[in-house]
BAZA-242762 format. One record per atom (N, C-alpha, C): residue in three letters; z, y, x. Coordinates in pm, 1 decimal, m for minus. Layout:
# BAZA-242762
+------+----------+----------+----------+
: resn :       zz :       yy :       xx :
+------+----------+----------+----------+
:  ALA :        Z :        Y :        X :
...
+------+----------+----------+----------+
***
This chain:
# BAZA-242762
+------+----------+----------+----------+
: resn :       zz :       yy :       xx :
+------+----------+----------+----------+
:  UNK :  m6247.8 :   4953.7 :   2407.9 :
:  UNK :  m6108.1 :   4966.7 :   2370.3 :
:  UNK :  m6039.8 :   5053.0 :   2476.1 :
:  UNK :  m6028.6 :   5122.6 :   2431.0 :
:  UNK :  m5894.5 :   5253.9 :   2526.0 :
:  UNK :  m5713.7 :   5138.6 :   2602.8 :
:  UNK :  m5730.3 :   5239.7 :   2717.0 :
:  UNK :  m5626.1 :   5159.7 :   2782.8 :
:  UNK :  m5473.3 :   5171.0 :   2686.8 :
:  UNK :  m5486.9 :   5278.3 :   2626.2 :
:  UNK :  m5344.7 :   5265.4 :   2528.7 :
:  UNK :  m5314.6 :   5194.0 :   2411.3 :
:  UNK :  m5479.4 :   5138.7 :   2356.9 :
:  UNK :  m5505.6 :   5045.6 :   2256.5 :
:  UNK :  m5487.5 :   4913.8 :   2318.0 :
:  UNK :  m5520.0 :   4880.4 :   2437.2 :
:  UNK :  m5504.4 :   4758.4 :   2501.9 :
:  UNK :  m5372.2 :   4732.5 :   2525.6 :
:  UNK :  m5298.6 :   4833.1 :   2553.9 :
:  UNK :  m5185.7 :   4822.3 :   2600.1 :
:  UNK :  m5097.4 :   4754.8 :   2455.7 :
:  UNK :  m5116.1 :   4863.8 :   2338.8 :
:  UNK :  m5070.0 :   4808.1 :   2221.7 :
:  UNK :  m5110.0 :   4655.0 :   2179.1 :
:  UNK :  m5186.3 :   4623.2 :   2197.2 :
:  UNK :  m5236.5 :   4524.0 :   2136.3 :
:  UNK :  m5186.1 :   4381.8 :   2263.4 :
:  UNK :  m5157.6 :   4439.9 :   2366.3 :
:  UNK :  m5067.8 :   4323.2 :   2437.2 :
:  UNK :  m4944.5 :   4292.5 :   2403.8 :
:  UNK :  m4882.6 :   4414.4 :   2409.5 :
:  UNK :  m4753.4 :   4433.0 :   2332.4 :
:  UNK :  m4755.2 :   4351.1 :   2228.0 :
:  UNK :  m4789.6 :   4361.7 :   2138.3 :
:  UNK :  m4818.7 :   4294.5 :   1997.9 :
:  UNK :  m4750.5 :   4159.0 :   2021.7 :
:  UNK :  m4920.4 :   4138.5 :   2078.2 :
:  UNK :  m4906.1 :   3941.0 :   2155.3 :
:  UNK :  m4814.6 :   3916.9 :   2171.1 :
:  UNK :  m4759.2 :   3979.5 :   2280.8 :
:  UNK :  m4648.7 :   3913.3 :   2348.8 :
:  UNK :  m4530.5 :   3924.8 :   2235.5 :
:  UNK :  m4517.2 :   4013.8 :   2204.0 :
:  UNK :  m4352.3 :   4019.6 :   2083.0 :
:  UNK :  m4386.7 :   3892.2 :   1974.8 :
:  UNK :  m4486.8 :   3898.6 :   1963.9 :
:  UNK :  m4541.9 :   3804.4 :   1863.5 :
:  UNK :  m4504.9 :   3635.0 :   1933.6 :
:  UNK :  m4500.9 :   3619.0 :   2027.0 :
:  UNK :  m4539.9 :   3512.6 :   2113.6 :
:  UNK :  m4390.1 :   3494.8 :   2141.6 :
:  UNK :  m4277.4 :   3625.3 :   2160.1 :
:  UNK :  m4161.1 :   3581.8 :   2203.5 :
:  UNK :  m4082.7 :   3596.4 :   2063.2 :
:  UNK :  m4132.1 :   3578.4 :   1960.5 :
:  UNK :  m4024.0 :   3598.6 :   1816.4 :
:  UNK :  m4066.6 :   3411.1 :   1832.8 :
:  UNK :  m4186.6 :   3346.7 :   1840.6 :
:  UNK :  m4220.6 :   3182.4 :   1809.6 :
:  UNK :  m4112.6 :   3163.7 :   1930.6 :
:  UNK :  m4129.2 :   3153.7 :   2035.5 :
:  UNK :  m4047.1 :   3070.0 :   2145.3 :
:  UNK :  m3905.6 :   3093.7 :   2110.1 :
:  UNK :  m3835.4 :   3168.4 :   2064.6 :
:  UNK :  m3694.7 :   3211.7 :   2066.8 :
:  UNK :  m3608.1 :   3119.2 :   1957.3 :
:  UNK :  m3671.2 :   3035.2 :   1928.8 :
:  UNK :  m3644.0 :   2924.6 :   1807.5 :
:  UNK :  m3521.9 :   2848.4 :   1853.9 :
:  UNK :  m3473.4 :   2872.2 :   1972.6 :
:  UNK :  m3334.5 :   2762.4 :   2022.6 :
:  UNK :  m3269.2 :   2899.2 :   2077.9 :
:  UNK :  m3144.8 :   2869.1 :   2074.9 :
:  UNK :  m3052.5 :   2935.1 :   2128.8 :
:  UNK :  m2921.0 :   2874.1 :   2174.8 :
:  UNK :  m2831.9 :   2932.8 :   2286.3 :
:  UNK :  m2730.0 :   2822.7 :   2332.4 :
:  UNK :  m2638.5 :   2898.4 :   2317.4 :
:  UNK :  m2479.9 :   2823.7 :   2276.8 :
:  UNK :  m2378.6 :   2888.7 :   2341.3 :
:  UNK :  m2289.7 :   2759.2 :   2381.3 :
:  UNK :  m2240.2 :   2797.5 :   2505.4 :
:  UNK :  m2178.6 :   2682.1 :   2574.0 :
:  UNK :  m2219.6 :   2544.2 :   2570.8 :
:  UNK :  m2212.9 :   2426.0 :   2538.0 :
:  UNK :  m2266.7 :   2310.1 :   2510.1 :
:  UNK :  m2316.8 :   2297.2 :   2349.5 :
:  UNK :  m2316.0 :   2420.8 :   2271.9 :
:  UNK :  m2419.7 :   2399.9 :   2181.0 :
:  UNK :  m2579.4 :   2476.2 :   2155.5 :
:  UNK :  m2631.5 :   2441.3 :   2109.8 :
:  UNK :  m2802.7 :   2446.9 :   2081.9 :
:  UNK :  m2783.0 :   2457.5 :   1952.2 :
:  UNK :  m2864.3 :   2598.7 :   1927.1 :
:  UNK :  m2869.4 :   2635.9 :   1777.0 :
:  UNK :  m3006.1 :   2645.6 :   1754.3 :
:  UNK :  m3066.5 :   2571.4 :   1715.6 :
:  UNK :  m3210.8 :   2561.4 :   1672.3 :
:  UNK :  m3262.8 :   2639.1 :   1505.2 :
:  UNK :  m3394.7 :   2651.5 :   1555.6 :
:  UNK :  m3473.5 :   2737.2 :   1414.8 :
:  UNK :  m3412.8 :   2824.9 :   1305.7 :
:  UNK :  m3340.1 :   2883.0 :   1378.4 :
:  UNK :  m3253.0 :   3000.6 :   1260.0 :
:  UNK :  m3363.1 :   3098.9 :   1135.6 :
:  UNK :  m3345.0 :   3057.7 :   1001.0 :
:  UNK :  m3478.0 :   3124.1 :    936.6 :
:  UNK :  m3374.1 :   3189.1 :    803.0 :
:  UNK :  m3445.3 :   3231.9 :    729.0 :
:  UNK :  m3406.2 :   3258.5 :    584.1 :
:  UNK :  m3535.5 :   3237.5 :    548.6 :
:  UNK :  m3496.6 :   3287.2 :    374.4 :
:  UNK :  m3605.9 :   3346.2 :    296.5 :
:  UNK :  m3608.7 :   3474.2 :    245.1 :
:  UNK :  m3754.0 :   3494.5 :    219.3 :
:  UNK :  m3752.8 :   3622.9 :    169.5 :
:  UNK :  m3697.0 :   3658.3 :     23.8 :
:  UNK :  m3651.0 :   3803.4 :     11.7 :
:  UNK :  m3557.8 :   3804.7 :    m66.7 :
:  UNK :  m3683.2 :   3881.8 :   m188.2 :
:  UNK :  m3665.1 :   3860.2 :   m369.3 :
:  UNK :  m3797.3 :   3912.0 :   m405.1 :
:  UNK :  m3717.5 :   4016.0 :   m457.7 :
:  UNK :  m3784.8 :   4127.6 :   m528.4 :
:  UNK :  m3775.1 :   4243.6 :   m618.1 :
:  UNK :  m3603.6 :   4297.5 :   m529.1 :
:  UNK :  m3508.2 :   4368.9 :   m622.3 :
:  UNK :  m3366.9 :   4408.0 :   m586.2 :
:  UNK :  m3284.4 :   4267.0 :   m541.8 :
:  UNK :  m3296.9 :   4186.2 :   m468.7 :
:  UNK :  m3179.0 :   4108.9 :   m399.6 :
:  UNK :  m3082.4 :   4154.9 :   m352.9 :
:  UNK :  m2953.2 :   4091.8 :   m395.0 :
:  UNK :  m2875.9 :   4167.8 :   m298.2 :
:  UNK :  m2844.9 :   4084.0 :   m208.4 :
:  UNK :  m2825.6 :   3952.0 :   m241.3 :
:  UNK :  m2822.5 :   3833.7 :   m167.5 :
:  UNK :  m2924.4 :   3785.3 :    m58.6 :
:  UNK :  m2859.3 :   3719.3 :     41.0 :
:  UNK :  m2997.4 :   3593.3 :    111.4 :
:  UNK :  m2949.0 :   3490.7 :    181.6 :
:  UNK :  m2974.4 :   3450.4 :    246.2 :
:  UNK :  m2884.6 :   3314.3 :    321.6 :
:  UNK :  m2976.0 :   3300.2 :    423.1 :
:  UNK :  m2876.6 :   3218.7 :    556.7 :
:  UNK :  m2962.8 :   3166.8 :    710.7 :
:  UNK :  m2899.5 :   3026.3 :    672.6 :
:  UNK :  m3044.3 :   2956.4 :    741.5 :
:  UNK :  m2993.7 :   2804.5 :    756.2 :
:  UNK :  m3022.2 :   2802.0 :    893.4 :
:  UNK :  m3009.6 :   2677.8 :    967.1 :
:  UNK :  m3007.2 :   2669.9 :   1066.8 :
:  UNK :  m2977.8 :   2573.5 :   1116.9 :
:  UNK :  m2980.2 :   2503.7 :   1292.9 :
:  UNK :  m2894.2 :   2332.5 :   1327.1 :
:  UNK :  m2841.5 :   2386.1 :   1424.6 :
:  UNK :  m2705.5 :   2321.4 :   1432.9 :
:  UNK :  m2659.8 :   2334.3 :   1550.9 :
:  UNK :  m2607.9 :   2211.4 :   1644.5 :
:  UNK :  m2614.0 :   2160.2 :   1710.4 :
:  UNK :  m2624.9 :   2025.9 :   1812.0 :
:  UNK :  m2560.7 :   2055.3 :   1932.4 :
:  UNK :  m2431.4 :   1954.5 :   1938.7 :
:  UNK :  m2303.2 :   1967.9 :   2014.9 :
:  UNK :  m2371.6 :   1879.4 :   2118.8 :
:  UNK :  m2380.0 :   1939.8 :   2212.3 :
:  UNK :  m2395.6 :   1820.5 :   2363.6 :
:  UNK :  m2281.8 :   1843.1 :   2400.2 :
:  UNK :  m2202.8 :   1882.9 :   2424.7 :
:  UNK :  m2028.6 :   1889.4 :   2522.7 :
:  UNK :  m1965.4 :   1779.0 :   2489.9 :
:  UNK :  m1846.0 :   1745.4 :   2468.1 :
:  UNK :  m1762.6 :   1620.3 :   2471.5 :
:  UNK :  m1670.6 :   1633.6 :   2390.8 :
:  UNK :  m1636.8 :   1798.8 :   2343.6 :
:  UNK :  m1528.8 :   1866.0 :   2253.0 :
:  UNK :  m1583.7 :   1893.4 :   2126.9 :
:  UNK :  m1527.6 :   1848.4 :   1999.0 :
:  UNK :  m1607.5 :   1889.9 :   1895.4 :
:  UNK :  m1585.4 :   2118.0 :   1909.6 :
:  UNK :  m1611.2 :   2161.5 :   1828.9 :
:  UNK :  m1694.0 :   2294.1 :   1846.1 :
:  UNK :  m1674.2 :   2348.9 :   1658.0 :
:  UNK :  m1616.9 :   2455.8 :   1601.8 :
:  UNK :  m1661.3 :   2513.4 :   1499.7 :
:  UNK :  m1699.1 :   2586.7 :   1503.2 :
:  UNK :  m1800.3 :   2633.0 :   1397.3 :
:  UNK :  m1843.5 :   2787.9 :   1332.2 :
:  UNK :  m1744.9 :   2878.4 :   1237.9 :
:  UNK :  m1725.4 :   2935.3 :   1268.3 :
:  UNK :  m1581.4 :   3021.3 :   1217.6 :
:  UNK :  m1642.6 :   3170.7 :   1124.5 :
:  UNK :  m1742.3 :   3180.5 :   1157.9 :
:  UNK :  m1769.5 :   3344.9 :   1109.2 :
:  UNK :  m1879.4 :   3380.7 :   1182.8 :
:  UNK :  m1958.1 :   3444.7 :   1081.1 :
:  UNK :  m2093.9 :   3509.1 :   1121.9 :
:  UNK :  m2090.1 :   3680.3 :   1092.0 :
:  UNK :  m2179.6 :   3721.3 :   1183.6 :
:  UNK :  m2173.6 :   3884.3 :   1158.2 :
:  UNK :  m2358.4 :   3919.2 :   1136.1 :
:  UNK :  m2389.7 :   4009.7 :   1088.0 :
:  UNK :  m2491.9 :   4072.8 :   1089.8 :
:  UNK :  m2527.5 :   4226.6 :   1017.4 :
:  UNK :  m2617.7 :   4278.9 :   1103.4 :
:  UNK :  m2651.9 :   4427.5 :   1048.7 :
:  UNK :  m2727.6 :   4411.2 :    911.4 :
:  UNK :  m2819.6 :   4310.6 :    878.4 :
:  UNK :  m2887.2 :   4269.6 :    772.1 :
:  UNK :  m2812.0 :   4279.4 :    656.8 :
:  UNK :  m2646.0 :   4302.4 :    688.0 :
:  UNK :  m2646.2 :   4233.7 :    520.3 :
:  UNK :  m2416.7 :   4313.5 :    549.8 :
:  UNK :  m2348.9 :   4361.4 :    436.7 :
:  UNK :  m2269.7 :   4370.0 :    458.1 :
:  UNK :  m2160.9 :   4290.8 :    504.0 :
:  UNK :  m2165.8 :   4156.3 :    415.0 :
:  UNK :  m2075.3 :   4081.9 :    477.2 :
:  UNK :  m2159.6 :   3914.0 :    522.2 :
:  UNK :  m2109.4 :   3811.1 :    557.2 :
:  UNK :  m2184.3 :   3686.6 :    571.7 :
:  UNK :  m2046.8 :   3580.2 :    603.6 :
:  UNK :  m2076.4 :   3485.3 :    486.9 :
:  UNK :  m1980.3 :   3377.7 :    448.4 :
:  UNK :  m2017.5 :   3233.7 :    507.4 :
:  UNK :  m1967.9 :   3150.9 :    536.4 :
:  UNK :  m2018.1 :   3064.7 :    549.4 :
:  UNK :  m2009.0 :   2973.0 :    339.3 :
:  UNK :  m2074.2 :   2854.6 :    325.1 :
:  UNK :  m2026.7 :   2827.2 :    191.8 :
:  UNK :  m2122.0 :   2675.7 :    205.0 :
:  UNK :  m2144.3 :   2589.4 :    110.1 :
:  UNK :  m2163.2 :   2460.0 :     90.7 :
:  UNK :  m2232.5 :   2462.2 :    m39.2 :
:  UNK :  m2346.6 :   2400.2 :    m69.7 :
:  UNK :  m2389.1 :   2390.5 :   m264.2 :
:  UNK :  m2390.3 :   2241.9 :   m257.4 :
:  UNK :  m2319.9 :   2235.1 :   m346.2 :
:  UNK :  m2272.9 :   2063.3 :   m405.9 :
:  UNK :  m2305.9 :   2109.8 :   m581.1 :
:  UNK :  m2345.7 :   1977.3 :   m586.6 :
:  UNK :  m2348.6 :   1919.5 :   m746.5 :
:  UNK :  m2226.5 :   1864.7 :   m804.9 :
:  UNK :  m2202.7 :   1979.3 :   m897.3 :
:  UNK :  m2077.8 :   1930.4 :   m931.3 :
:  UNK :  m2107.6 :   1930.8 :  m1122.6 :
:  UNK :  m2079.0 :   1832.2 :  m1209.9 :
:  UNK :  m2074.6 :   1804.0 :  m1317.1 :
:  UNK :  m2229.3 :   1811.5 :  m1366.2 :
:  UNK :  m2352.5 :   1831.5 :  m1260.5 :
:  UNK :  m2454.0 :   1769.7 :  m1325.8 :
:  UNK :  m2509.5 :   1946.9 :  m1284.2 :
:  UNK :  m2441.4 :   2008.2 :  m1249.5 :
:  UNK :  m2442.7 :   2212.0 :  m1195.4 :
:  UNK :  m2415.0 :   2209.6 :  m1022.3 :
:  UNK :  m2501.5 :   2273.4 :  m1008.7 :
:  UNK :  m2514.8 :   2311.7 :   m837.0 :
:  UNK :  m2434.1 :   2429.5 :   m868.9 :
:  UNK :  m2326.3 :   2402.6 :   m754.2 :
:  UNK :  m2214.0 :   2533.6 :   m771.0 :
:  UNK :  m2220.2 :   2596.5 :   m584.4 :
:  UNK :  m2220.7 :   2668.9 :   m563.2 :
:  UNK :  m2175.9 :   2709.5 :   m408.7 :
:  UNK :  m2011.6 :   2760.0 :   m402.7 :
:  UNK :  m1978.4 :   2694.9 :   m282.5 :
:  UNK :  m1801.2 :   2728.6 :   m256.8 :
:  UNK :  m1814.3 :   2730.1 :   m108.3 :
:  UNK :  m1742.6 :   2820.8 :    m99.0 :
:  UNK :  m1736.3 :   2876.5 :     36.6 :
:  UNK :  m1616.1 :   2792.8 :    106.9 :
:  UNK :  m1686.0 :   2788.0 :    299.5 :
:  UNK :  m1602.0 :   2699.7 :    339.9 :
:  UNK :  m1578.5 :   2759.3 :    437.3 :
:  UNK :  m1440.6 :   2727.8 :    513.0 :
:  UNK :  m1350.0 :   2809.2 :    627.7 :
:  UNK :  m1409.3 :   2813.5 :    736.0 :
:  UNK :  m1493.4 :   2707.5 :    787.3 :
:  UNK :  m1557.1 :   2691.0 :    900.3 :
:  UNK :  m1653.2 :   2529.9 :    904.3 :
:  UNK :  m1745.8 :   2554.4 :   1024.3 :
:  UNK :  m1804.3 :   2453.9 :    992.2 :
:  UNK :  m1808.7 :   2332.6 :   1122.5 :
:  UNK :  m1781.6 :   2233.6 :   1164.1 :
:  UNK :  m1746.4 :   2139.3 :   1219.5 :
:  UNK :  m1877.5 :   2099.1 :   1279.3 :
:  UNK :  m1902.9 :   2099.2 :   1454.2 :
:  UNK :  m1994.6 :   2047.1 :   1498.9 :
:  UNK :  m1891.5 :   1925.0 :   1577.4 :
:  UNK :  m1917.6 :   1794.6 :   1601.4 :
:  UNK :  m1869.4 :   1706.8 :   1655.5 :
:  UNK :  m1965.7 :   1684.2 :   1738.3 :
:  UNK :  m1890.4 :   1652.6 :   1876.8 :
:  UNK :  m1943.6 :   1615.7 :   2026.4 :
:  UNK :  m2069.1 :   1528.6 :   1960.0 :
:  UNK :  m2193.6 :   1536.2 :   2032.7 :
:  UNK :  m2272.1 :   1451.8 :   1993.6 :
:  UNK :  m2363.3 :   1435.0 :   1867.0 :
:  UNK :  m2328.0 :   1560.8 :   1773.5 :
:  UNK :  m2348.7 :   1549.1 :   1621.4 :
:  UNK :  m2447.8 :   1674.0 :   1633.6 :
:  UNK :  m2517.9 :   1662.4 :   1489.9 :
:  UNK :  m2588.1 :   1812.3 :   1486.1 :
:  UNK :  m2539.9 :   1870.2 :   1324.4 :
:  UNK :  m2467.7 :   1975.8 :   1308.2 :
:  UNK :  m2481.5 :   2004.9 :   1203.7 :
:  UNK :  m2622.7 :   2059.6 :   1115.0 :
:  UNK :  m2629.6 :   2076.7 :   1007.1 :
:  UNK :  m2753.9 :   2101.3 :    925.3 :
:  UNK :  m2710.1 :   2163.6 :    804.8 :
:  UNK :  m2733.4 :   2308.8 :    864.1 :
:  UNK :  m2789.1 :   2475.8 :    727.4 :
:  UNK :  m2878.2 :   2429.2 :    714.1 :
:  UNK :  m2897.5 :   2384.2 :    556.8 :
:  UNK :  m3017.4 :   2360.2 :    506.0 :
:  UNK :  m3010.9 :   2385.3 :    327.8 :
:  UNK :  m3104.2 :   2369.2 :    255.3 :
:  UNK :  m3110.3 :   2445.3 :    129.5 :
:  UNK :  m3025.9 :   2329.0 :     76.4 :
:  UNK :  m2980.3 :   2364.3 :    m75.7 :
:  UNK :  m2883.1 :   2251.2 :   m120.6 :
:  UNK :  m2773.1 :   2198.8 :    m53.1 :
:  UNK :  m2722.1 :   2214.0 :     39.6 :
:  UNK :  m2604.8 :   2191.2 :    156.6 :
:  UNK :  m2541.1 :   2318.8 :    224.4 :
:  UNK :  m2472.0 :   2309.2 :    335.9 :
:  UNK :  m2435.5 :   2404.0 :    383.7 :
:  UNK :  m2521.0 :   2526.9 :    434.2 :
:  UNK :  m2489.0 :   2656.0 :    409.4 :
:  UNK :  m2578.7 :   2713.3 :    473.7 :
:  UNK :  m2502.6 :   2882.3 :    491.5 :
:  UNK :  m2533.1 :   3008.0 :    540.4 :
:  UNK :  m2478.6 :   3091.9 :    550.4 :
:  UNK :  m2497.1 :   3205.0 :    462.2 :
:  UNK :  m2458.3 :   3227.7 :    404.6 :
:  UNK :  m2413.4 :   3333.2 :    265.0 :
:  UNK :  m2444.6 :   3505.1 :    319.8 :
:  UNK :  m2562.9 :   3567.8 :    279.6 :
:  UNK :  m2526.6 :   3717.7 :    317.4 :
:  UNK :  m2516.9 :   3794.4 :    208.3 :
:  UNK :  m2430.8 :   3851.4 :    189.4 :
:  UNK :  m2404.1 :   3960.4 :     44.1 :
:  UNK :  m2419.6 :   4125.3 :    106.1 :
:  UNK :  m2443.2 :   4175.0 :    m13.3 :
:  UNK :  m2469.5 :   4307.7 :      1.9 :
:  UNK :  m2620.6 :   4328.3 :    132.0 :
:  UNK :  m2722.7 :   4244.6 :    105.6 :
:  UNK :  m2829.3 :   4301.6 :    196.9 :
:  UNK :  m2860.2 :   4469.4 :    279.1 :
:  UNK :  m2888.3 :   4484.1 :    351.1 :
:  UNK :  m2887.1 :   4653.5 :    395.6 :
:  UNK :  m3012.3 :   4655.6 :    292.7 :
:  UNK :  m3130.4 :   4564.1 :    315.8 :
:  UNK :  m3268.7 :   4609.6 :    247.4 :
:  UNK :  m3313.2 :   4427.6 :    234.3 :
:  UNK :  m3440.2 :   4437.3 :    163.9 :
:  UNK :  m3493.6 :   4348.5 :    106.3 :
:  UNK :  m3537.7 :   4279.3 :    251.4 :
:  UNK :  m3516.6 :   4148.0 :    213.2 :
:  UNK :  m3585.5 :   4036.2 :    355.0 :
:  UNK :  m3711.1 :   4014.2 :    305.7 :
:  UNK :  m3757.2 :   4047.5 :    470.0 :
:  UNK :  m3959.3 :   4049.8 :    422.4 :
:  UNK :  m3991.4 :   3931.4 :    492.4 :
:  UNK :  m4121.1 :   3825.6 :    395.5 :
:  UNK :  m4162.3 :   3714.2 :    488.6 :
:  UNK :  m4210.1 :   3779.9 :    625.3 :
:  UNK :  m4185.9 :   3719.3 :    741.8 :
:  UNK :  m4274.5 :   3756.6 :    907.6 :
:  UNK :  m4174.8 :   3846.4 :    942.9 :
:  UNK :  m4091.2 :   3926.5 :    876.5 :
:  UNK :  m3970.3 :   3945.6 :   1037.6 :
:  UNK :  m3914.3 :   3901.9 :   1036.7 :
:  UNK :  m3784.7 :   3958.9 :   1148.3 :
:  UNK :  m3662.0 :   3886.9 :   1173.2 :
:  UNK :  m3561.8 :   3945.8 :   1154.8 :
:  UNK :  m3438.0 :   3931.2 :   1196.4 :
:  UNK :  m3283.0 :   4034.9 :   1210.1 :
:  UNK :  m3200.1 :   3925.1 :   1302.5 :
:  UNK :  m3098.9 :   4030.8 :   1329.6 :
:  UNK :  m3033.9 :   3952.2 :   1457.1 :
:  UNK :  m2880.3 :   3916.9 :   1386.1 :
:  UNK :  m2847.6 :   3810.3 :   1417.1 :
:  UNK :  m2730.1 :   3799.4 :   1404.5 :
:  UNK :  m2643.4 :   3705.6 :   1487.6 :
:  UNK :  m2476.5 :   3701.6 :   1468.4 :
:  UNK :  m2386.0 :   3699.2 :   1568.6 :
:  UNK :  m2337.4 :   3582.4 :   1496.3 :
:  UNK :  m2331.0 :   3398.1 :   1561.6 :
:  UNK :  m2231.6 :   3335.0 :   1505.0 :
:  UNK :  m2156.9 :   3338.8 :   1611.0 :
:  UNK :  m2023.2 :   3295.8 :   1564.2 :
:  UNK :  m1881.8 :   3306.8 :   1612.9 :
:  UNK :  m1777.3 :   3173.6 :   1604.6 :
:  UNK :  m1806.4 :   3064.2 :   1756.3 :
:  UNK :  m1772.0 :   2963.2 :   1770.0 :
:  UNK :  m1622.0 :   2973.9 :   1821.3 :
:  UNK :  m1562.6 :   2850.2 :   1778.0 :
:  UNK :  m1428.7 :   2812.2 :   1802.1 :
:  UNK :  m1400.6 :   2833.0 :   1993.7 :
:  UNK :  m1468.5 :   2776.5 :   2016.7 :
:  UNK :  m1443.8 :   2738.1 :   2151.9 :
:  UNK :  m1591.1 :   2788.0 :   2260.4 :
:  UNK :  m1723.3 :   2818.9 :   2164.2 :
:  UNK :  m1781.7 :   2824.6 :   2253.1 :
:  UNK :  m1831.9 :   2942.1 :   2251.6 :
:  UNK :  m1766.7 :   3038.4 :   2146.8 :
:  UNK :  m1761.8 :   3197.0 :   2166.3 :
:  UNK :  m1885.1 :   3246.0 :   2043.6 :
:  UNK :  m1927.0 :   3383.1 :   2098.5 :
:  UNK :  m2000.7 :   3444.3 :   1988.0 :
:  UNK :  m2155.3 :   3411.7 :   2120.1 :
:  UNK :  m2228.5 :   3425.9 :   1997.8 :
:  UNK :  m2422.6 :   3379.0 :   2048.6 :
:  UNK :  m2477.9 :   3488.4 :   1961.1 :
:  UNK :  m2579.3 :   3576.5 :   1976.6 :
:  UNK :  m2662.3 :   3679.9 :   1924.7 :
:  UNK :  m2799.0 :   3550.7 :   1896.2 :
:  UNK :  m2843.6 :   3549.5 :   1774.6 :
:  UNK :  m2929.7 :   3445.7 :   1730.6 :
:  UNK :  m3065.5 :   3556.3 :   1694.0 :
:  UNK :  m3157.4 :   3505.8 :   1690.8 :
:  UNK :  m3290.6 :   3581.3 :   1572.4 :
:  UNK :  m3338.7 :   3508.6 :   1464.4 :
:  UNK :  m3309.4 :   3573.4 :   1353.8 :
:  UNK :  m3303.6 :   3451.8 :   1237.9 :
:  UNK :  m3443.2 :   3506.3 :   1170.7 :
:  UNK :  m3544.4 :   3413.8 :   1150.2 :
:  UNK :  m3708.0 :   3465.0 :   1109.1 :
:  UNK :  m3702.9 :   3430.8 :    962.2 :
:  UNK :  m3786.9 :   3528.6 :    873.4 :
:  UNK :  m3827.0 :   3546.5 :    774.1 :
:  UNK :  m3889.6 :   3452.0 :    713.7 :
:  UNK :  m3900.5 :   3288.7 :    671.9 :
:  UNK :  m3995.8 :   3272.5 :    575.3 :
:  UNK :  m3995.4 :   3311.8 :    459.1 :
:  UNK :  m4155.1 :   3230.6 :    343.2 :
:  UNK :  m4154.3 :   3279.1 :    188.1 :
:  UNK :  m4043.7 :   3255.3 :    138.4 :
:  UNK :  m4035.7 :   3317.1 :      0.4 :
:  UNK :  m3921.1 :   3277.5 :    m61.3 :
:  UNK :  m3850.0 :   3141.1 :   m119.6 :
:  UNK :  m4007.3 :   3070.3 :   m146.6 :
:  UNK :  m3973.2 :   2931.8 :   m173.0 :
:  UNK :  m3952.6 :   2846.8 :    m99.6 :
:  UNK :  m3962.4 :   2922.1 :     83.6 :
:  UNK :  m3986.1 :   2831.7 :    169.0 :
:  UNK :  m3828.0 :   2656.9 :    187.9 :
:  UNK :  m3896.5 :   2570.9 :    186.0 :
:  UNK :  m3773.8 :   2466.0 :    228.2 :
:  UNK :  m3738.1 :   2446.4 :    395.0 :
:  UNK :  m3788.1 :   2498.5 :    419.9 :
:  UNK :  m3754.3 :   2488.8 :    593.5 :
:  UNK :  m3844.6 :   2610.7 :    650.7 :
:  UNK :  m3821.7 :   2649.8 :    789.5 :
:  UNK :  m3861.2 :   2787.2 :    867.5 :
:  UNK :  m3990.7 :   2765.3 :    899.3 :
:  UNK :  m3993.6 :   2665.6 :    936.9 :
:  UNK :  m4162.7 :   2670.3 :    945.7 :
:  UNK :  m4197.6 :   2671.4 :   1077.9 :
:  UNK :  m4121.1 :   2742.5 :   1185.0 :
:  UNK :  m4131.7 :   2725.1 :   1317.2 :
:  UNK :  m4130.1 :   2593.5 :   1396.1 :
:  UNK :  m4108.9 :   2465.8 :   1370.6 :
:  UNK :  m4110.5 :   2354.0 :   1438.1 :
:  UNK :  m4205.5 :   2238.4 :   1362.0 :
:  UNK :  m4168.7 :   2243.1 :   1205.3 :
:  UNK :  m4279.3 :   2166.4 :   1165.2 :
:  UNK :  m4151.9 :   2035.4 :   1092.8 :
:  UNK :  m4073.4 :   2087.0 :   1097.2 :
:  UNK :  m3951.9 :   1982.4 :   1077.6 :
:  UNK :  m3931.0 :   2013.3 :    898.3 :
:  UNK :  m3893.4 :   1909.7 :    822.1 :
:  UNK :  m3909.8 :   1874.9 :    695.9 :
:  UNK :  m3777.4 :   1880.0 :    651.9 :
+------+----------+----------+----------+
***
């Protein structure tokens, strides 16, 4: 193996090795754990991030607004069963309480991206910006699972 093939192929590893570890992220006294989507199939224009976020501070903490290059705009929103129909309605912000963990997850709250730049592929990632009340903006890496996936897959959590 040639030293520039070796070289590539460390590279690899390691990016590979630092997309798994990067699964938590902090801003101020919160911990934003396993940020994922799914992959988006054929013309999507849509996709969504779920995600947890877990208040250790003493002050409850909101999510106010998300940004990303992935996608033109990004909402926060809620899917409730309403009359027997899963409807999604978008919500102003989202409430972490001291001590609490919120939960982006499928069927519940989760983050809305419209207008995709391009199709979400299972195995990468894209970066994006949430935007806390009090504990400011955090640059996250939100990973690609399948499309059917029910959770990211990075922790093993159900």
């Amino acid at each position: 193996m040639t030293r520039g093939l070796r070289a590539m192929v460390a590279a690899l590893v390691l990016g590979v090795a630092g997309v798994a570890a990067a699964a938590d992220f902090t801003a101020g006294d919160l911990v934003i754990r396993d940020p994922w989507s799914r992959a988006t199939a054929g013309p999507a224009h849509n996709g969504v991030i779920y995600l947890a976020i877990t208040n250790r501070g003493g002050a409850a903490d909101r999510l106010v607004a998300v940004t990303t290059p992935a996608a033109a705009s990004a909402s926060l929103h809620r899917s409730e069963m309403a009359g027997g129909v899963m409807k999604m309605r978008p919500v102003a912000a989202i409430e972490i309480a001291p001590g609490e963990t919120a939960v982006l997850e499928p069927g519940g709250l989760h983050i809305m991206l419209m207008r995709l730049a391009r199709p979400l592929r299972e195995g990468e990632s894209f970066a994006a910006e949430l935007v806390f009340e009090r504990a400011g903006t955090v640059r996250i890496a939100v990973t690609v699972a399948g499309p059917g996936a029910l959770h990211g897959g990075m922790t093993g959590h159900d």
